[in-house]
C-alpha positions in Angstrom: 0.0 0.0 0.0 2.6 2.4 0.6 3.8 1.7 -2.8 0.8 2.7 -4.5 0.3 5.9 -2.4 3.8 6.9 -3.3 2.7 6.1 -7.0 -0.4 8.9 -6.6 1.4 11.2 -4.5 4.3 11.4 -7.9 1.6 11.6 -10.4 -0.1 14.3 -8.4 3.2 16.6 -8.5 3.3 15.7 -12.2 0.5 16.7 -12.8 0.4 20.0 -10.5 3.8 20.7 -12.1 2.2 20.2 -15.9 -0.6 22.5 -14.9 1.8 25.4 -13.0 4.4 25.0 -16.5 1.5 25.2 -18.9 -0.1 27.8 -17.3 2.9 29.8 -17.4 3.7 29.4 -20.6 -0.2 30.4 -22.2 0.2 33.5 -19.6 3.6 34.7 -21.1 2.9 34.0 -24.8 -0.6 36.0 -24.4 0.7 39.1 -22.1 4.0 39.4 -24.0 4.3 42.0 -26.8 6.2 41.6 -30.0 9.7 43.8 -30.2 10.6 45.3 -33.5 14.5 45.9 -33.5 15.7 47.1 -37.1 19.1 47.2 -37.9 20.3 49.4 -40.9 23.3 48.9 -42.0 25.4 51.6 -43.3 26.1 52.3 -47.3 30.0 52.8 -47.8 30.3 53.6 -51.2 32.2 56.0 -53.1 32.8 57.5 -56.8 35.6 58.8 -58.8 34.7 62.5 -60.8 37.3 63.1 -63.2 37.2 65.5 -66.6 38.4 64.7 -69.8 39.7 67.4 -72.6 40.8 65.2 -75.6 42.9 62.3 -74.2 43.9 64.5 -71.1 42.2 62.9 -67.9 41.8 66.0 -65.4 40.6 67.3 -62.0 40.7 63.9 -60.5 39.0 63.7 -57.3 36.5 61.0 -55.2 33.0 61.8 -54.3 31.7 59.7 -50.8 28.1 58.6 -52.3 27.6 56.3 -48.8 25.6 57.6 -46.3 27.8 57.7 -43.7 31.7 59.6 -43.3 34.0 57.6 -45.0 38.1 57.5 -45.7 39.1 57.1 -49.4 42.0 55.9 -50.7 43.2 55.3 -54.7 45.5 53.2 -56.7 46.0 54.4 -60.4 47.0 52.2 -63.2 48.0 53.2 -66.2 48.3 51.1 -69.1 48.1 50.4 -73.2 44.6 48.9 -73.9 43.0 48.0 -77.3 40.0 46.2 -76.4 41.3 43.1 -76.0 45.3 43.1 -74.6 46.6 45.3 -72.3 50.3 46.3 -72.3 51.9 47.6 -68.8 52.7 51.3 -69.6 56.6 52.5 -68.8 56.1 55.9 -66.2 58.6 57.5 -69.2 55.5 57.1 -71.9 53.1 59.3 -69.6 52.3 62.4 -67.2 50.8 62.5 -63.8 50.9 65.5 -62.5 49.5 65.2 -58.7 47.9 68.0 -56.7 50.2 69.2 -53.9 47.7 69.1 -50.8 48.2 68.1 -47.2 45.4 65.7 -47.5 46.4 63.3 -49.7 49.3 61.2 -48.8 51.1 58.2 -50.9 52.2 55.2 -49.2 53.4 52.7 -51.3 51.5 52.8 -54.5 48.3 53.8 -52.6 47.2 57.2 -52.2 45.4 57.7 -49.0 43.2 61.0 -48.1 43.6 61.3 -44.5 40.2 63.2 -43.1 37.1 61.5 -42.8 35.0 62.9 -45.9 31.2 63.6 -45.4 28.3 62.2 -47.2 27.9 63.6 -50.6 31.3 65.8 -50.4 34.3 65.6 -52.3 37.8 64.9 -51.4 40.5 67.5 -52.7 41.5 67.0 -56.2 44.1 64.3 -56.3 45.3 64.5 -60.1 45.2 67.6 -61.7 45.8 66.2 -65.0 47.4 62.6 -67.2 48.3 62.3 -70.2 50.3 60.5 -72.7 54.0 62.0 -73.4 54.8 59.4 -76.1 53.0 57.6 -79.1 51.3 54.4 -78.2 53.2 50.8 -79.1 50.6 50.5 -81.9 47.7 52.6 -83.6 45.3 50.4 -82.2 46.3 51.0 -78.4 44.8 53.9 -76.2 46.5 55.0 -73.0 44.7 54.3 -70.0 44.5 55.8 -66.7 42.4 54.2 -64.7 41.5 55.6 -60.9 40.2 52.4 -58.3 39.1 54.0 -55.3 38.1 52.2 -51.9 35.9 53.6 -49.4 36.1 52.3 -45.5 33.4 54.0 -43.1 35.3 56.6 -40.8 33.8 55.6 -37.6 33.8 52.5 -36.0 36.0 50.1 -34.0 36.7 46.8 -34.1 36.5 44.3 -31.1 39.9 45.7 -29.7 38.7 49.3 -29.7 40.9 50.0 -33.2 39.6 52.1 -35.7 37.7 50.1 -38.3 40.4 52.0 -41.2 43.4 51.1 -38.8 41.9 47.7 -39.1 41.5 46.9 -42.4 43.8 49.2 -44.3 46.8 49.3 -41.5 46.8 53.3 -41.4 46.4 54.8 -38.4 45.7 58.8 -39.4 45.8 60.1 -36.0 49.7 60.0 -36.0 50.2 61.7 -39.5 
């Protein structure tokens, strides 16, 4: 006998327990309000503005067309294209004549512009014009200058409290 009231005393905290759980639960998902939380991402994107007069590439500068403050940096190439094969042009076949401003700074190859550049504004003009010196290695072969620009967004860290641009590029513009 003991056995069996042992048996119905269990079953009757199971089944209390059910109940209390259950209850709970049906209380909770009725009272409890649904929480919007919308995350928009920023837009880090940027444009290159550049003028042409004949085969003269001119003004060179980068627009930020992100919605948030950006760094920019730029690489220029400059080689022979004719639609199909490109040729590696020799720095003695062509002019770049870069803008002397305090904001742009070269480090190897790369031209970085060191302030964070708002939404829709313009960095400083980087080239102020290119152009060929020298006829091309064949009729059929253009010079080409071509501006690649990057944009990183200006603020932000990463988990060890480093700028995002520190980060990712290795440039750390506080120190220049």
């Amino acid at each position: 006998m003991n056995n069996k009231k042992l048996s119905t005393l269990a079953f009757c905290i199971l089944i209390t327990l059910v109940i209390c759980v259950g209850g709970t639960v049906a209380y909770l998902s009725t009272q409890s309000h649904i929480v919007k939380n919308t995350f928009t991402p920023a837009i880090v994107e940027c444009e290159i503005h550049e003028e042409f007069d004949n085969k003269i590439k001119k003004n060179v500068k980068v627009q930020n067309t992100g919605d948030v403050d950006a760094y920019i940096r730029v690489k220029v190439v400059v080689n022979w294209k004719n639609g199909v094969d490109v040729i590696p042009a020799n720095p003695s076949e062509y002019v770049i004549d870069y803008a002397q401003n305090k904001n742009w700074i070269e480090i190897n190859g790369i031209h970085y512009y060191k302030l964070p550049v708002k939404s829709g504004d313009y960095t400083e003009i980087l080239i102020n014009l290119a152009k060929q010196i020298v006829e091309s290695p064949s009729e059929d072969y253009q010079l080409n200058v071509e501006i690649m620009a990057q944009a990183i967004q200006a603020d932000g860290t990463n988990i060890d409290g480093e700028k995002a641009v520190k980060d990712a590029w290795g440039i750390d513009f506080s120190t220049m």
